[in-house]
C-alpha positions, 0 to 999 in steps of 0.5 A: 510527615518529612519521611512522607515527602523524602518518600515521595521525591525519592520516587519521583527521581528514581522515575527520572532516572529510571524513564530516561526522562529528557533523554530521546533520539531524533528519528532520521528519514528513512524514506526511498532506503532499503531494509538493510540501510534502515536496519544499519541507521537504526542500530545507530541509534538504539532503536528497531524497526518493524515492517508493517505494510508492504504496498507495490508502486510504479513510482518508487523501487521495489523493496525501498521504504516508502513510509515510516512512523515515527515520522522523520523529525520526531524524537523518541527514547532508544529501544522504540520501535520504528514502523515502515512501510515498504515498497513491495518487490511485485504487483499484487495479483487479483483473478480477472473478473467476469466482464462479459454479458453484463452491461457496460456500466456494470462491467466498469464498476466491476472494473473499478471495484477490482483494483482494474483500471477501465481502459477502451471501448471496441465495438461489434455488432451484435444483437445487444446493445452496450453488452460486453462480448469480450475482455481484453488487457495489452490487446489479448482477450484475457479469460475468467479467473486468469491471474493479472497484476492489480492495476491492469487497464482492461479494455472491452468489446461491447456489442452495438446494433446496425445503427451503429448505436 
């Protein structure tokens, strides 16, 4: 029974010993630094990190972190992997939809269901009320299937009949 439980604490400390138990580094706030300033902090410390997401931003600098986890604050053990998510270095790119001969309402859920923002609304007279005649983004008709970052605020011109309606 006594080699049983030397046995048993024999393990349970080489466990210790072995998991680093007690033992973690803080992680630091990596938020607004590029990957070669989080490469070199991390290093400090024992740990990796891994790019996980790249998502463009108007508000923060291209190629600059703009989340990591774990989150700042929180400790880990060395040799743990630090997740971050970066700034990335240009707009995403999408196909612009067909906007036109489709209802107004329509043409604005298409918009929105695209990443586009719905700008203004022109109007000219037409046959057919509330239909979109064109598709304009920085004031430029922009053609079906031409490549524009996502995000672009696309205006439109809508048919409205000589009443003004």
């Amino acid at each position: 029974m006594g080699i049983i439980i030397f046995l048993i604490v024999l393990n349970m400390l080489a466990l210790r010993i072995y998991t680093d138990h007690g033992e973690s580094v803080e992680i630091p706030d990596l938020k607004g630094k590029t990957s070669r300033e989080v490469k070199a902090i991390l290093d400090n410390l024992d740990l990796r990190f891994q790019i996980q997401d790249s998502v463009y931003t108007q508000e923060t600098a291209p190629g600059t972190v703009l989340d990591h986890y774990p989150k700042a604050g929180m400790k880990v053990k060395e040799n743990r992997t630090v997740f971050i998510t970066l700034c990335a270095i240009s707009q995403e790119m999408i196909p612009m939809p067909q906007l036109t001969d489709i209802s107004h309402r329509q043409a604005t859920n298409l918009i929105e269901s695209s990443g586009l923002i719905a700008g203004n609304i022109e109007y000219k007279p037409s046959e057919f009320p509330n239909l979109v005649l064109e598709q304009k983004a920085n004031g430029r008709t922009v053609r079906v299937g031409e490549m524009i970052p996502k995000g672009t605020v696309i205006d439109l011109v809508l048919g409205t009949d000589s009443n003004g309606e």
